[in-house]
C-alpha positions as CSV (number, residue, x, y, z in Angstrom):
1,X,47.1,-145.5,73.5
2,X,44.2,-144.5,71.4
3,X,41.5,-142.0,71.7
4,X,38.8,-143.2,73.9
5,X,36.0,-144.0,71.9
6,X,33.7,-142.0,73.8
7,X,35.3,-139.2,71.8
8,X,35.4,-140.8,68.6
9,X,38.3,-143.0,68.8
10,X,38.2,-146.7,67.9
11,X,36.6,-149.3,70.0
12,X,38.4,-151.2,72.2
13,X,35.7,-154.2,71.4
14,X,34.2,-153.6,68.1
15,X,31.8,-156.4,67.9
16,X,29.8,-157.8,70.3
17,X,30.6,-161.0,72.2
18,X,28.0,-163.7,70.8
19,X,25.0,-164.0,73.9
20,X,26.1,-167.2,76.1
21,X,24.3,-170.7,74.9
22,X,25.1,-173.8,77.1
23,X,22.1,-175.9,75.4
24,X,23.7,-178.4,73.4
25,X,22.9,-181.8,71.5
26,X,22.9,-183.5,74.4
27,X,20.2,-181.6,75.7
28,X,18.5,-181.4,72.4
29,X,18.5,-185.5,72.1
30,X,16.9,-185.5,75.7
31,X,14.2,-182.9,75.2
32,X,12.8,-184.7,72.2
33,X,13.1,-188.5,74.1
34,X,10.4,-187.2,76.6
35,X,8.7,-185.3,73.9
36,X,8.3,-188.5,71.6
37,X,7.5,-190.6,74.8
38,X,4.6,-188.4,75.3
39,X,5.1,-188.2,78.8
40,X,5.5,-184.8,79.6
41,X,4.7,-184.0,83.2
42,X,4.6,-187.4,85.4
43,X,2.7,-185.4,88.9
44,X,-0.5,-186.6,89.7
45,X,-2.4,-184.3,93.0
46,X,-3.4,-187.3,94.7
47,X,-1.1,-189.9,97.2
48,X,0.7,-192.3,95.6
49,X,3.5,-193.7,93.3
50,X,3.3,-190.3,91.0
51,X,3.0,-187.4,93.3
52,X,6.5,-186.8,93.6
53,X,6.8,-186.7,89.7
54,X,7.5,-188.4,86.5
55,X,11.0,-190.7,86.1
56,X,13.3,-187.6,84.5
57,X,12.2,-185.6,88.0
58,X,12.8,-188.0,90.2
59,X,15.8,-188.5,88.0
60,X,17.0,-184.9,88.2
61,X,16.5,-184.6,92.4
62,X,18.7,-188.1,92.5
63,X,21.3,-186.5,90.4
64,X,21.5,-183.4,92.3
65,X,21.3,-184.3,95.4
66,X,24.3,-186.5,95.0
67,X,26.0,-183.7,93.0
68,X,25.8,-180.8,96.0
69,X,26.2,-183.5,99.2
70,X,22.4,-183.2,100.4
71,X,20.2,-186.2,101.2
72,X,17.1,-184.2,99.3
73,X,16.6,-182.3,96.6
74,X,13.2,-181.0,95.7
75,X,12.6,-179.6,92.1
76,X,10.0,-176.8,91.7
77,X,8.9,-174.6,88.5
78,X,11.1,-171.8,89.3
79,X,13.1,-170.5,92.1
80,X,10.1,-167.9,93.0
81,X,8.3,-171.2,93.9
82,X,10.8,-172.3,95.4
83,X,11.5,-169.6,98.3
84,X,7.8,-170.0,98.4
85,X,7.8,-173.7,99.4
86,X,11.0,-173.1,101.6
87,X,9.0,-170.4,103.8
88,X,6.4,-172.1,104.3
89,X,8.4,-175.6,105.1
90,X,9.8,-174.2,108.1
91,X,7.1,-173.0,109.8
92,X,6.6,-169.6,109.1
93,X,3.4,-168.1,110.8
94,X,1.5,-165.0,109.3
95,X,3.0,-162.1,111.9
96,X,6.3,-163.8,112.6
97,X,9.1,-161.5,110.8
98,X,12.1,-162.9,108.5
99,X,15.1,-160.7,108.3
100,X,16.5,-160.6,104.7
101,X,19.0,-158.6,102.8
102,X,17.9,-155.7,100.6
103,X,19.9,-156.9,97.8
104,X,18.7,-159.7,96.2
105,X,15.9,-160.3,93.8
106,X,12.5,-159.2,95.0
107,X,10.9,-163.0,95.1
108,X,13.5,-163.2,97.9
109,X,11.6,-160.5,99.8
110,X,8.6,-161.4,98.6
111,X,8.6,-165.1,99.1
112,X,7.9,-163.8,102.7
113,X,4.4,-162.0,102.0
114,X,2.7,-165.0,100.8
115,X,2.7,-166.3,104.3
116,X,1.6,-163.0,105.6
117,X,4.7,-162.8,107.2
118,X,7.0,-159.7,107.5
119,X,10.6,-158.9,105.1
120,X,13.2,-157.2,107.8
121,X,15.9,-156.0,105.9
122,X,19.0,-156.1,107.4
123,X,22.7,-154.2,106.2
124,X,24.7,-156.1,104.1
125,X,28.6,-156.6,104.0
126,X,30.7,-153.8,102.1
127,X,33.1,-156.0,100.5
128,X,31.0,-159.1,99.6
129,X,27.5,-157.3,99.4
130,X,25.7,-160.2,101.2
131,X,23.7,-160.4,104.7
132,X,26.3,-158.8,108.0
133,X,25.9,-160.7,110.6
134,X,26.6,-158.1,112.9
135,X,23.3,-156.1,111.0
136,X,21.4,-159.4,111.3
137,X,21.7,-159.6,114.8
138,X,20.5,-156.0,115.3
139,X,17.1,-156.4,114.0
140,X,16.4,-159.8,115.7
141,X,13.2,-159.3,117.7
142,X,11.0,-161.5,120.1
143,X,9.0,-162.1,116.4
144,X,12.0,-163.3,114.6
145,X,11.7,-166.7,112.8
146,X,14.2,-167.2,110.0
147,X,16.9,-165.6,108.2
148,X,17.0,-165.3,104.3
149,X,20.1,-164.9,103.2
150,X,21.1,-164.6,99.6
151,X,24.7,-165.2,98.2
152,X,24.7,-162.4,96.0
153,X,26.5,-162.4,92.8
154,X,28.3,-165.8,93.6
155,X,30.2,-165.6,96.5
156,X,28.6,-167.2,100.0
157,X,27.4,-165.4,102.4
158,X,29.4,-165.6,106.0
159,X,27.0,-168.7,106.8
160,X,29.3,-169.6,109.7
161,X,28.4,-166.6,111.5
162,X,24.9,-166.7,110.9
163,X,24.2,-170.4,111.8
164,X,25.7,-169.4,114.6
165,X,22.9,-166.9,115.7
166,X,19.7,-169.2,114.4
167,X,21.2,-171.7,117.1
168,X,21.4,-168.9,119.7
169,X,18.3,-167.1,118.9
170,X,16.7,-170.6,117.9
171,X,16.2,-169.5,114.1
172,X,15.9,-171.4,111.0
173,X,18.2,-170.6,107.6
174,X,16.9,-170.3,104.2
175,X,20.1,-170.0,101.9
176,X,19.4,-168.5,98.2
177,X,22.4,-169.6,96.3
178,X,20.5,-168.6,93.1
179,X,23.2,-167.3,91.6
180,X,26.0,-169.4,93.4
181,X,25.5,-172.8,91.9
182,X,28.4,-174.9,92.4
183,X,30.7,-172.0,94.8
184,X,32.3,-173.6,97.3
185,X,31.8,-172.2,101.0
186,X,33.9,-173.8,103.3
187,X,33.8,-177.5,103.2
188,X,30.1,-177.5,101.9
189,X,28.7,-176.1,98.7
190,X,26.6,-172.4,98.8
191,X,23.2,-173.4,99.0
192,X,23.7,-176.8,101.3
193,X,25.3,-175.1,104.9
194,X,21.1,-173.8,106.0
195,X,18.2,-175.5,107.1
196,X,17.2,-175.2,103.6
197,X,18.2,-173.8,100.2
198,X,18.2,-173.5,96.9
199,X,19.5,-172.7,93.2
200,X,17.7,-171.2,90.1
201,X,17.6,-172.7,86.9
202,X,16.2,-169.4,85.1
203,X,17.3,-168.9,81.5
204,X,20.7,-166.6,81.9
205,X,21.7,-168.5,84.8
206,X,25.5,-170.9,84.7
207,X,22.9,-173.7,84.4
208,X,19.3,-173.7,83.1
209,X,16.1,-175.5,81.9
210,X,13.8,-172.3,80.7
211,X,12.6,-171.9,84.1
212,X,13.2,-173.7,87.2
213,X,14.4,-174.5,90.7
214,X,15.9,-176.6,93.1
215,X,15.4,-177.0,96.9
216,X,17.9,-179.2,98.7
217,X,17.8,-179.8,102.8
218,X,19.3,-182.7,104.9
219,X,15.9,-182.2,107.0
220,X,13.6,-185.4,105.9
221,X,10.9,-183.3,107.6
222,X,11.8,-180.2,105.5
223,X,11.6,-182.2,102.4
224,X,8.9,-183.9,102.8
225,X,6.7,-179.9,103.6
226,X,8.2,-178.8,100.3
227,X,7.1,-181.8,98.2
228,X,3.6,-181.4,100.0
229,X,3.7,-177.6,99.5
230,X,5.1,-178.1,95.8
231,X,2.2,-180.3,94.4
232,X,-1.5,-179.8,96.1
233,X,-0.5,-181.5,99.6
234,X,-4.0,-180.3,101.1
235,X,-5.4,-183.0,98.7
236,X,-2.9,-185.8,100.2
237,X,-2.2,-185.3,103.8
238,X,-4.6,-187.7,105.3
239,X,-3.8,-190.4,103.0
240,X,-0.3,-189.7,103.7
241,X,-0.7,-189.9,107.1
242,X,0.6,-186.1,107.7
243,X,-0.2,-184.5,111.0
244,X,1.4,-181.1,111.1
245,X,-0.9,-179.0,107.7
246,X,-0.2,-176.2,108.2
247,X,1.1,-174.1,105.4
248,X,0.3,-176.9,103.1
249,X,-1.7,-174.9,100.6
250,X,-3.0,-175.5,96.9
251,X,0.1,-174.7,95.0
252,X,1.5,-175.8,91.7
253,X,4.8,-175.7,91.6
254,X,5.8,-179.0,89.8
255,X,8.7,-179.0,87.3
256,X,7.7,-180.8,83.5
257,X,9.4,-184.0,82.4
258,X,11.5,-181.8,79.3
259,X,12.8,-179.4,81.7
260,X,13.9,-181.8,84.4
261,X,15.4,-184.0,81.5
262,X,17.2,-180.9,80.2
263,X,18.5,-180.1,83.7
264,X,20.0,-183.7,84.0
265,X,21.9,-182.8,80.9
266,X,23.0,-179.3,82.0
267,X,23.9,-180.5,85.6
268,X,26.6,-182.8,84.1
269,X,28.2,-179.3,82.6
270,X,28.2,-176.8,85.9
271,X,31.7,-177.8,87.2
272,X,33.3,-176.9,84.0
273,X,30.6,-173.7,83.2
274,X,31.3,-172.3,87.5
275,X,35.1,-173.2,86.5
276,X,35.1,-170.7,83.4
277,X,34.0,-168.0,85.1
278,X,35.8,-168.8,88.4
279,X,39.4,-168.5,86.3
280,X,38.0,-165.4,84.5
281,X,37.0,-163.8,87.2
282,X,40.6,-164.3,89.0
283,X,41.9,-163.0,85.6
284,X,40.2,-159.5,85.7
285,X,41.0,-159.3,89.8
286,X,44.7,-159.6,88.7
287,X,44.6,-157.4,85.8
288,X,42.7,-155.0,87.3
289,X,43.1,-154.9,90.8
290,X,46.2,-151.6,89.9
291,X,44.1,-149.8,88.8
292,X,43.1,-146.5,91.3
293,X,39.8,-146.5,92.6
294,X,39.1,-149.6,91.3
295,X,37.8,-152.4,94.1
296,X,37.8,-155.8,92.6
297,X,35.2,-158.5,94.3
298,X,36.6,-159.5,97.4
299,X,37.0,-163.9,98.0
300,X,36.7,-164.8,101.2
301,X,39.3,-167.4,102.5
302,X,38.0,-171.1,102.3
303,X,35.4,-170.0,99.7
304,X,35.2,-169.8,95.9
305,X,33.3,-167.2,93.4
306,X,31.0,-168.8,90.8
307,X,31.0,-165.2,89.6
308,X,26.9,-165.0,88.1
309,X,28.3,-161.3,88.0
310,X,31.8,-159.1,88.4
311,X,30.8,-156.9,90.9
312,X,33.4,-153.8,91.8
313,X,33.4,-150.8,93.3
314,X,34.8,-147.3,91.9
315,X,35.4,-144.7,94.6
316,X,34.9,-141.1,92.8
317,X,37.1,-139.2,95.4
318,X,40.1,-140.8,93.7
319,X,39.4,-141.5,90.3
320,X,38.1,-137.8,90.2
321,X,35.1,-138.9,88.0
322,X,31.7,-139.7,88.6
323,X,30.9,-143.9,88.2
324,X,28.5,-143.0,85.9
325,X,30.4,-141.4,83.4
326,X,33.3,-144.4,83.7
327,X,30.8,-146.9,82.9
328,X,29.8,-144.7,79.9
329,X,32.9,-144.8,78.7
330,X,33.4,-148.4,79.5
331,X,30.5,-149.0,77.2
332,X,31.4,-147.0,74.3
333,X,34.7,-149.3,74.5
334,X,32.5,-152.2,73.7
335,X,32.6,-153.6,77.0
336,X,29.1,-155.7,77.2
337,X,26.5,-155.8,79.8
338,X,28.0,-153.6,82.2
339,X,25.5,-151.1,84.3
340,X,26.0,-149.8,87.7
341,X,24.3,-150.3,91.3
342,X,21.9,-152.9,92.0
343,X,18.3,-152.3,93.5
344,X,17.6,-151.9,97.2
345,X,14.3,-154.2,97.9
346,X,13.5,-151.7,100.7
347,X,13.1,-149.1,98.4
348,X,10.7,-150.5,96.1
349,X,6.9,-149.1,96.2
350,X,5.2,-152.5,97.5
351,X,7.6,-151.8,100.8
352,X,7.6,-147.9,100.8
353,X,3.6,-147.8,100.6
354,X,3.3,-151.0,102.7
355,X,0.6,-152.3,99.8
356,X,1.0,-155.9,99.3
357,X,-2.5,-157.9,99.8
358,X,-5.4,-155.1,99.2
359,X,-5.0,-151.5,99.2
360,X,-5.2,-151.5,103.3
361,X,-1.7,-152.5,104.3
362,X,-2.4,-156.1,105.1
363,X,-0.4,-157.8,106.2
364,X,1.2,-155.0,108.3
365,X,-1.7,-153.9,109.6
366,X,-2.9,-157.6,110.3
367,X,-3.9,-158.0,113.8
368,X,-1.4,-160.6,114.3
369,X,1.3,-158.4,113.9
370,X,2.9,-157.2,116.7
371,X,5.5,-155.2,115.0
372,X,6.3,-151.9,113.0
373,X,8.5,-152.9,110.2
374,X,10.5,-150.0,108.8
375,X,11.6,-149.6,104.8
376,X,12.5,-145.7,104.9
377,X,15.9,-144.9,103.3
378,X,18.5,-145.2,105.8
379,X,18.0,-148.5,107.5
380,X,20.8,-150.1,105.3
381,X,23.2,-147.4,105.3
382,X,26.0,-149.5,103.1
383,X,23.8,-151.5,100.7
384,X,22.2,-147.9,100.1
385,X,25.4,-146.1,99.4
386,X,26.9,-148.8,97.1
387,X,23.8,-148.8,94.9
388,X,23.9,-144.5,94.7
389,X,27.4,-144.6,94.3
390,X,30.3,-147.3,94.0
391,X,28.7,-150.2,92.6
392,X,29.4,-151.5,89.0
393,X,28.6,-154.9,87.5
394,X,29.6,-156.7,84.8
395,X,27.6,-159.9,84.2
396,X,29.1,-162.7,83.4
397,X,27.2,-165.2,83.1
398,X,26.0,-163.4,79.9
399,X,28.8,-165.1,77.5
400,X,31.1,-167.9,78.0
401,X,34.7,-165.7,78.1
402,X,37.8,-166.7,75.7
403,X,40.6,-165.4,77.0
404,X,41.4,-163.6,74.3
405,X,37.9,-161.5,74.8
406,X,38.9,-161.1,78.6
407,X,42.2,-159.6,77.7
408,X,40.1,-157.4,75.3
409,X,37.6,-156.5,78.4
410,X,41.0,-156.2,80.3
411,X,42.4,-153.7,77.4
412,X,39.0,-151.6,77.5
413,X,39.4,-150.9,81.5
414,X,43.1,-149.8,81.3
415,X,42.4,-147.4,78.3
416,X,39.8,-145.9,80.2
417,X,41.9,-145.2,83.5
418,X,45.2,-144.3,81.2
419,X,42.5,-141.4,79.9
420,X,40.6,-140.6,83.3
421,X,41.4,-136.7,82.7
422,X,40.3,-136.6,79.8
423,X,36.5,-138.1,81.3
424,X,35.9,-134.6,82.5
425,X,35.3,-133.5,78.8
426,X,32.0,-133.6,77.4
427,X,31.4,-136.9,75.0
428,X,30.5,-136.9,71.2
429,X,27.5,-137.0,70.0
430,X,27.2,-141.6,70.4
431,X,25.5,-143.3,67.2
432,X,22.2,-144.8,68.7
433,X,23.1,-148.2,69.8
434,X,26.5,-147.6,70.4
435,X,26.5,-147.5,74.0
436,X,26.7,-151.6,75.6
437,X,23.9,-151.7,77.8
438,X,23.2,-154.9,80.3
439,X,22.1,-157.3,77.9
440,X,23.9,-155.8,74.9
């Protein structure tokens, strides 16, 4: 087998893969039907026939909600907006705390300030990197109100186990399947098995529209808080006839007619696009699962992987080499938007310093809050570790794999472990560029 190209030797994959495009004619004909109908956003922010959208929304939530197996889908401008709305649907009160796992993106986290409520961060599993029950339970306190749970990377979280403690602790579930679109977790979809979840429709997600989002419940109630929350409801309740306002606040989270009718377009493709990556995924967990060291993303029986991102672990006492240094080599072998750990949401500054609204702590220092919140290093022991150490990712949802270029991915991993003792060297000088970073 060849030199490693790390020390000059030929690249495994000399040429990038071309970035990943799913927008097609099809959405292309639709985008320009709404444009040339002039009708680009159908809301009005006052009660009646048009405050839950133009024809292409309503359109869109139909589809969807008849595609995942809810009786409501709510669209929103982004998936930010939608953990917003979902937050606030259930109930959430400023001081009441929301446990949530540290990895995830930070609107996860986030999503929770805006109510003036508190982020709890709970462990996460080792082998599936989501929410562990056994963790969530832990931090449970008499000020507990939901759980947010995110199914990282594309596998579900163990919903099971924690629907099982929001009905003995009396919780509500928020279930970010932002990355999970179309995973199947148990006999439900990920994203449908809360009280309330959701999907992103961001731009390098399976299936997109720019920006957007997707809320889906089988709680009328629930539904009809997001809508309100979603589209100025404090201008509609009493004409509406709603009794319960709270939390209905002057946001604008309403989805445009082009974007809803590209998502009608894009929906029809996620089977075959969470397919793709399903099978490649299963290719590089059997062509890769030999190799020492190596941990290939765990599947939990009576789920599926939608596989936003190949997530392994490396364990240095074996391999004898640092992760670091194996995904430097993996990169000089061409291998595309690989990096290693995630980000701990704990960690960042807004949690460390405890500066969210102002510079005087608020909403932890709120009088309301009962609390003490802790975000020092150490709370989440495994998600910690796996980010400093083990983790490595390979995005997929970057390109749409031949499998021809997965053998070639395949190829670059095995040369790399045939040459592990040779990783101890130091590299060649690298031609600037050379190195594959996360988006190439």
């Amino acid at each position: 087998m060849a030199e490693l190209a790390l020390f000059g030797g030929p690249r495994t994959i000399a040429e990038p893969f071309p970035p990943y495009n799913s927008i097609g004619r099809d959405e292309i004909d639709a985008a320009q039907a709404v444009l040339e109908s002039g009708n680009l956003s159908g809301f009005f922010g006052s009660w009646g026939d048009r405050f839950l959208g133009g024809p292409k929304v309503q359109e869109f939530e139909r589809a969807w909600a008849e595609r995942f197996g809810v009786r409501h889908a709510v669209s929103v401008n982004s998936w930010t907006s939608g953990l917003i709305a979902a937050v606030g649907a259930i109930g959430v009160e400023p001081g009441d705390e929301v446990i949530v796992t540290p990895w995830t993106m930070c609107a996860t986290a986030t999503a929770i300030l805006v109510w003036n409520a508190i982020p709890v961060f709970a462990d996460i599993e080792s082998e599936t990197f989501n929410l562990d029950p056994a963790a969530v339970e832990r931090a449970i306190s008499p000020r507990t109100k939901a759980i947010m749970v995110a199914d990282i990377f594309g596998h579900s979280a163990d919903i099971p186990a924690l629907m099982e403690l929001a009905r003995r602790y009396n919780l509500r579930v928020i279930e970010d399947a932002a990355q999970a679109p179309g995973a199947q977790a148990g006999s439900k979809l990920a994203g449908t098995n809360g009280h309330v979840g959701g999907y992103s429709l961001n731009y390098h997600k399976h299936i997109h529209t720019g920006e957007g989002g997707m809320c889906v419940t089988n709680d009328p109630a629930i539904a009809e808080r997001l809508q309100l929350i979603r589209n100025h409801g404090e201008a509609v309740v009493a004409k509406k006839g709603v009794e319960n306002i709270s939390n209905i606040l002057g946001f604008n989270f309403r989805l445009g007619e082009i974007e809803a009718a590209i998502g009608i377009e894009q929906l029809k493709k996620l089977p075959g696009l969470v397919e793709m990556r399903y099978k490649t995924g299963l290719r590089l967990n059997e062509a890769l699962r030999d190799l020492p060291g190596l941990q290939v993303p765990v599947i939990r029986r009576g789920c599926t992987h939608a596989f936003y991102i190949y997530a392994f672990t490396v364990d240095s006492d074996i391999t004898g080499i640092p992760r670091e240094r194996l995904v430097e080599a993996l990169q000089a072998e061409g291998v595309p938007w690989l990096y290693s750990g995630y980000q701990n949401v704990h960690l960042l500054p807004m949690f460390q310093k405890k500066i969210a609204y102002g510079a005087r702590g608020f909403p932890w220092t709120s009088d309301v809050y009962k609390g003490f919140a802790r975000y020092d290093k150490g709370i989440c022991p495994t998600a910690e570790r796996l980010h400093d150490r083990e983790l490595v990712c390979l995005q997929l949802c970057q390109h749409w794999y031949t499998d021809d270029e997965t053998d070639r991915v395949i190829e670059a991993f095995r040369k790399v472990w045939k040459h592990l003792d040779k990783l101890q060297q130091p590299a060649v000088s690298a031609k600037p560029g050379s190195l594959r970073t996360l988006y190439g």
